[in-house]
N, C-alpha and C positions, 0 to 999 in steps of 0.2 A: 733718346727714345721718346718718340710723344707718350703725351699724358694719356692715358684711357677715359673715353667718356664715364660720366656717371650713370648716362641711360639705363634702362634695362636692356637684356638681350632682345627684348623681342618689337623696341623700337627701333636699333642699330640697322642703317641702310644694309640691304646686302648685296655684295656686286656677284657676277656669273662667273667670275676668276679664282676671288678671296676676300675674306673678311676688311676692310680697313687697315688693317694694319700689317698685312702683308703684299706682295707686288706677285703678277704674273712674272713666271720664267721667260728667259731669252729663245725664242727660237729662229731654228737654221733659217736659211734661205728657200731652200724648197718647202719648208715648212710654210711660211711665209705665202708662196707661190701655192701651194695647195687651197689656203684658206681664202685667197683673192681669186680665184679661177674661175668661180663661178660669176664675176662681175662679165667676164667676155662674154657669157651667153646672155645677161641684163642688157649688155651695153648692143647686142645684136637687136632687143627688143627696140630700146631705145631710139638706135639709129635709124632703123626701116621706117619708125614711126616720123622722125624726127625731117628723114629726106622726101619722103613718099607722100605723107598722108594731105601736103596742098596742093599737089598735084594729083590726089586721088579726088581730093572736093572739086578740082576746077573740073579733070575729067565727066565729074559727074554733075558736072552745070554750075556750079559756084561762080561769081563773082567775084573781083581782087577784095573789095570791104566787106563782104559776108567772110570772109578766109579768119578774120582772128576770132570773130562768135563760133565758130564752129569749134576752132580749138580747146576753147573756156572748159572743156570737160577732161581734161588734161588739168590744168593746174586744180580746179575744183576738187580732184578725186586725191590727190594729193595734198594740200591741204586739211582734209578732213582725215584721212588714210594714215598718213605716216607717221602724228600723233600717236591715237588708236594701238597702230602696229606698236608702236615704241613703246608706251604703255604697258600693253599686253604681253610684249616680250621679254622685258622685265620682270614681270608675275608670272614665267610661264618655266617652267620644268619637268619634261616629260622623259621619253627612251630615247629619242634626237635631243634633248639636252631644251637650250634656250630659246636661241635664233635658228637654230636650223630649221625647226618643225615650218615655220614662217617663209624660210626659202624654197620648200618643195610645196605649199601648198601656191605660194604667187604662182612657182616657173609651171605648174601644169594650166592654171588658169590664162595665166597669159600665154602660152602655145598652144593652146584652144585658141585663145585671139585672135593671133597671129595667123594661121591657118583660115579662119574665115573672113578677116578683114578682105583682103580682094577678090572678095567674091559676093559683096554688097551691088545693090545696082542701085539705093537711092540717097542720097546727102542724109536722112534724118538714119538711115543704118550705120552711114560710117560714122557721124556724130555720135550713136549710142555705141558703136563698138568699141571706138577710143577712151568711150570712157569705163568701161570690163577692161580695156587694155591696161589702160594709163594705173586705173586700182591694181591691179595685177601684179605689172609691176615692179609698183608701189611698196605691195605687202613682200615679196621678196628683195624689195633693195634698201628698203629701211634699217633693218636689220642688221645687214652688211656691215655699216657704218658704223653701228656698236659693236659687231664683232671683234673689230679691230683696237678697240681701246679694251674689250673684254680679255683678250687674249695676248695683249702685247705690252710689254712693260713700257714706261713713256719714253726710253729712250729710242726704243723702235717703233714706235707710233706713226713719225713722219713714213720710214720706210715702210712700213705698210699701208699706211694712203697713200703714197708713191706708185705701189706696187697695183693698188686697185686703178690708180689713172692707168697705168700701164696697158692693163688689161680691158679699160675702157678703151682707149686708143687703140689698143690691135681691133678691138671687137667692133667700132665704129669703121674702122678703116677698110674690113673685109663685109661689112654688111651693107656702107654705104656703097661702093663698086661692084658689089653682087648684081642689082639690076641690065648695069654697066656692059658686066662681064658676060652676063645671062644670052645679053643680046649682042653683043659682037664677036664674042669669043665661041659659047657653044650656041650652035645654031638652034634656036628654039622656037625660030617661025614667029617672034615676037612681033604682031601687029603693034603699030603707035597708039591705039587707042582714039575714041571720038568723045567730045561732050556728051553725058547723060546716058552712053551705052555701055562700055564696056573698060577694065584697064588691063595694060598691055601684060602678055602672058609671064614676059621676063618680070617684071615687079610679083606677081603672081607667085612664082616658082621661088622668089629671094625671101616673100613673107615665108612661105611654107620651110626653103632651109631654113630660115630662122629660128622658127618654132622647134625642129630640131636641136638646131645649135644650142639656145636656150635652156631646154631641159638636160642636156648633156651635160652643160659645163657647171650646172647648180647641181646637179646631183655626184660629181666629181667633188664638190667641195664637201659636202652632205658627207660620202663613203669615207674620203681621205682626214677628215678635220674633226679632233675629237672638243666636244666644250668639258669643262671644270662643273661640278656642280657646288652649289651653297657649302660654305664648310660647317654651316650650322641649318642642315637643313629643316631640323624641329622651327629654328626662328622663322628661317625661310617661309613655311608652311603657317607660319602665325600669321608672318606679316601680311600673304596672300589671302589670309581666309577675312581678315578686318578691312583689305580694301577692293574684296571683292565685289562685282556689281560696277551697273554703267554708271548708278550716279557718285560714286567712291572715286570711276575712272575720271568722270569729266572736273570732279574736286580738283582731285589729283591734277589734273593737267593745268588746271586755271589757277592753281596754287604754284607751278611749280612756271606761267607765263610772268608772273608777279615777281617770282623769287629768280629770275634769272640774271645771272653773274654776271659782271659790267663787259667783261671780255664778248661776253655773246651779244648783248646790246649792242656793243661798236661796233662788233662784224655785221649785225644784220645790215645797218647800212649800206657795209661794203657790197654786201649780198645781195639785197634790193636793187642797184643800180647796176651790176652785174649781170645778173639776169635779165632783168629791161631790155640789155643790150644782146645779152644772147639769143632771146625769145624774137626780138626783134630779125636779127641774121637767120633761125630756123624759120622765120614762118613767109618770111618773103624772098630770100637768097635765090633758092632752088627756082621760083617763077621768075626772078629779075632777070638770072644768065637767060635763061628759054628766052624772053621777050626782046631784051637787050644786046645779047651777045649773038645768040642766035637766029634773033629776030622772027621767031615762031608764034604761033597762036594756038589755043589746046586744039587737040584734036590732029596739029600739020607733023610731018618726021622730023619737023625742025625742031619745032617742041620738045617734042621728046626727047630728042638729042641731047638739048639745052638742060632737060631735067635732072638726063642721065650724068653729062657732065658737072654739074650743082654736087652731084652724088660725088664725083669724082671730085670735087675741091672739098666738101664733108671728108673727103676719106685722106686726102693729104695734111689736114688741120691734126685730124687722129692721126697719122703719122708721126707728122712730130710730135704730135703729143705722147704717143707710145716711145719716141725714142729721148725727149727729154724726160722723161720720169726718171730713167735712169740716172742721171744727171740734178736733178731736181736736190734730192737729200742731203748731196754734197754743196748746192749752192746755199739752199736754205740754212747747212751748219754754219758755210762761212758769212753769209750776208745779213743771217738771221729770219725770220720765218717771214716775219712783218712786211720787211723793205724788199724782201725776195718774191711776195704774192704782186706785192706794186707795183715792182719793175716788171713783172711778167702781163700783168692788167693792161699797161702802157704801149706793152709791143703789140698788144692785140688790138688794142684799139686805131694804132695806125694802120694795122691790115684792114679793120673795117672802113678807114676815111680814105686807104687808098682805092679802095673799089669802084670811088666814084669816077676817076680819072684814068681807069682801065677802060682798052677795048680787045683787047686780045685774050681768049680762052687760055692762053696756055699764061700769060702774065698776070693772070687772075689766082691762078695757083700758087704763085710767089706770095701773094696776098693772105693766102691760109695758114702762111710760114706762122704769121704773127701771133695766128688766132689761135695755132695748136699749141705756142708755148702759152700764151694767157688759161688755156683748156686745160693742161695739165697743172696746174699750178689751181685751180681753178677748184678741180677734181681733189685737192690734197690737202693744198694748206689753210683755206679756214677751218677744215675739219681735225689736221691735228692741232693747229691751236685753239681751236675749242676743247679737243678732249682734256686738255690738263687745266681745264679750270670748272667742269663739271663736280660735283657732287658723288659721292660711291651710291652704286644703284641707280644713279637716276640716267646712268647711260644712254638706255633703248629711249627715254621720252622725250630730255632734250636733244637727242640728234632728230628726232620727227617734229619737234617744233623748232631747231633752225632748218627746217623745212619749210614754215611758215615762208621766209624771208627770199626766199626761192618762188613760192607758189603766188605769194602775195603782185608781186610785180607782172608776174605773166597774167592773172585774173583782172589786173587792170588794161593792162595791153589787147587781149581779146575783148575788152569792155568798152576801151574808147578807142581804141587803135584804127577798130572801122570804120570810127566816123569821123576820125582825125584824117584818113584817107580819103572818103567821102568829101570832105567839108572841106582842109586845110591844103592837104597835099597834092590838089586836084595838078593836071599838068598844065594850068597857067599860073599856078600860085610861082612866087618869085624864088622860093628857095628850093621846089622842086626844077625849077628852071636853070639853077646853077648846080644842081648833081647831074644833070642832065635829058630829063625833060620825063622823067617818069619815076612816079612812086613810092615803085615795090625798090627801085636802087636807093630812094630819098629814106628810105624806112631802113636798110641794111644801114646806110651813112648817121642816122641817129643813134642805130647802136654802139657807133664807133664811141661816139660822143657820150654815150651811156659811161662806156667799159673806161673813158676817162676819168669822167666823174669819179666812178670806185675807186680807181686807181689813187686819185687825190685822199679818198677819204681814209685808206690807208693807214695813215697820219697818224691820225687818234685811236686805233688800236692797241691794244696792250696783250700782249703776249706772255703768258707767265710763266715761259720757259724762259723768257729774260729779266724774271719781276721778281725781284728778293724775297725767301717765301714770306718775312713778315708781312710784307706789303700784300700779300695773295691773299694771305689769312683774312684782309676786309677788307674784298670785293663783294 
């Protein structure tokens, strides 16, 4: 048995589960599924955002180097956001419990969003509405992330971040093909859209089911998923009432950037050049195929075509990403969590370097084989091997500051990435001449190189599901 602290009660962290020295119960499988469900209506947010919105800036007269300043309010609101949430959701115990309260007020704000995002007519309204989106969100999927170590004993942890890529990957896969689908499938009179007037009806129609979707599937997790409350909620109510206030919360969080466990240091790394890489593939993918494959320009049907198919290789990466999750838990046991994130990192980066020596639409899609297992893996595992080297209680804050290491690399990518475009990657520069004489493909092909890098760095993580606990105990 461990020793008991000497603390008093009412210094003792307190987790949303149990006290310290007890562990969350096991639950079933659809237990499991009930409490991940709502990530499919996030991940609907996500993807429309993710496929649509540099196609909805050029629509509306953007330039390829204005495309990643416009972004910047996306990583920004995150950043600051998911902290905060995290924070706050740890101090917070109402009649919805912990996290949930946090998941119904994002999913309505962001299906407001959602709903009027395509129906902006000028670049400075979609830049401000992404960024109410991107908060939105935000304050509903922060949370998520400590749900999962709040409610699941560490043996089931991986499977329930398995369980949320899961449902990211269906949610990506039917939101990124909805435009897709909109327009060839049900006849919905979808005009291609012109620079600076209008965007096409099918995109239109796929925000607005989203915003649906959205709030269905968060409020399905909401009905069906009950939280634990404090088992000492007198302490509970101490601890809350001494670090109440914004200047307590901002302590707190600057206290706790200091105090963070070496396991979450090494991952940031991995995380930082991860994202580089994936930020990189979301913000120019969907315009390369249009220019490149399709050979269109905004405003032609070629265009559009080209965007809509982006959409359609977004929705096969989610694919497998939804169908390795299943998969995932079992390889993670045998290969171990570490060397299992690296080998997945590795395959994806060769789908991003194979892009550049594709020309066939449908060969292009072999290429997202790669990207959906590094996605799934991606979605799972630094997040369970973060949770077992956390702190009790401090769940909800450090999963919004390994958010940090997420937002960090995107905010520099919108920051210089346009002028790296501008200035470097112009189409006589030499290395844009060997991807093939443009860009926005020159910019997908560094991501490749990005998601290598992570993959290398790998290495140096330490996982404490494999670390003897003495050796945990002084991290």
């Amino acid at each position: 048995m461990a020793l008991k602290s000497t603390r008093s009660t009412a210094e003792q962290p307190i987790s949303t589960a149990a006290t310290s020295d007890t562990q969350p119960t096991r639950l079933s499988f659809w237990q499991i599924w009930n409490m991940s469900f709502g990530f499919l209506g996030i991940q609907f947010g996500w993807a429309l955002q993710m496929a649509n919105m540099s196609a909805i800036y050029e629509y509306l007269g953007a330039d390829a180097h204005q495309i990643p300043i416009l972004w910047l309010a996306a990583p920004l609101t995150g950043l600051v956001v998911q902290p905060v949430i995290g924070h706050m959701s740890d101090h917070t115990w109402n009649r919805l419990g912990r996290r949930r309260p946090y998941f119904l007020v994002g999913a309505l704000l962001a299906s407001l969003a959602l709903v009027a995002m395509p129906n902006v007519s000028a670049l400075w309204m979609a830049a401000g509405l992404l960024w109410v989106m991107d908060a939105s969100i935000n304050i509903s999927m922060e949370p998520f992330r400590a749900f999962v170590a709040d409610l699941l004993p560490p043996e089931q942890r991986t499977r329930g971040f398995a369980m949320q890529a899961l449902f990211i990957g269906l949610g990506a896969v039917i939101a990124s093909m909805l435009p897709w689908v909109l327009d060839h499938v049900i006849p919905v009179g979808a005009e291609s859209g012109t620079p600076g007037t209008s965007i096409p009806r099918a995109v239109t129609l796929a925000f607005y089911t989203g915003a649906i979707v959205y709030l269905a599937a968060v409020l399905w997790t909401i009905v069906t998923t009950r939280e634990h409350p404090p088992d000492d909620m007198a302490a509970f109510e101490r601890m809350r009432a001494v670090k109440r206030g914004l200047g307590a919360a901002v302590a707190e969080i600057l206290h706790d950037i200091v105090a963070m466990p070496q396991t979450m240091r090494r991952l940031a790394w991995v995380q930082i050049f991860t994202w580089l890489g994936l930020f990189c593939m979301w913000l120019y993918f969907g315009v390369a195929v249009a220019h490149n494959i399709f050979g269109g320009t905004p405003g032609t049907p070629a265009y559009a075509q080209g965007i809509a198919w982006g959409g359609n290789c977004f929705a096969v990466y989610s694919a497998v990403c939804f169908v390795f999750s299943f998969a995932l838990p079992t390889v993670a046991r045998r290969l171990g969590r570490r060397l299992t994130h690296g080998l997945c990192l590795v395959v994806g980066a060769i789908g991003l370097l194979s892009v550049a020596v594709i020309s066939s639409k449908y060969v292009l899609l072999l290429s997202m084989v790669g990207v959906g297992v590094a996605w799934a893996s991606v979605l799972s595992m630094p997040y369970s091997i973060l949770a077992g080297a956390l702190p009790p209680g401090k769940t909800g804050i450090y999963m919004g500051i390994f958010n940090f290491f997420i937002v960090i690399p995107e905010i520099l990518a919108a920051l210089v990435f346009g002028k790296v475009m501008e200035t470097f990657l112009t189409e006589q520069s030499v290395l844009v001449q060997l991807v093939g004489g443009d860009n926005r493909l020159t910019a997908v092909v560094l991501g490749g190189v990005s998601l290598a890098v992570a993959a290398a760095l790998c290495v140096v993580v330490t996982d404490p599901a494999a670390t003897p606990a003495r050796k945990r105990g002084t991290e």
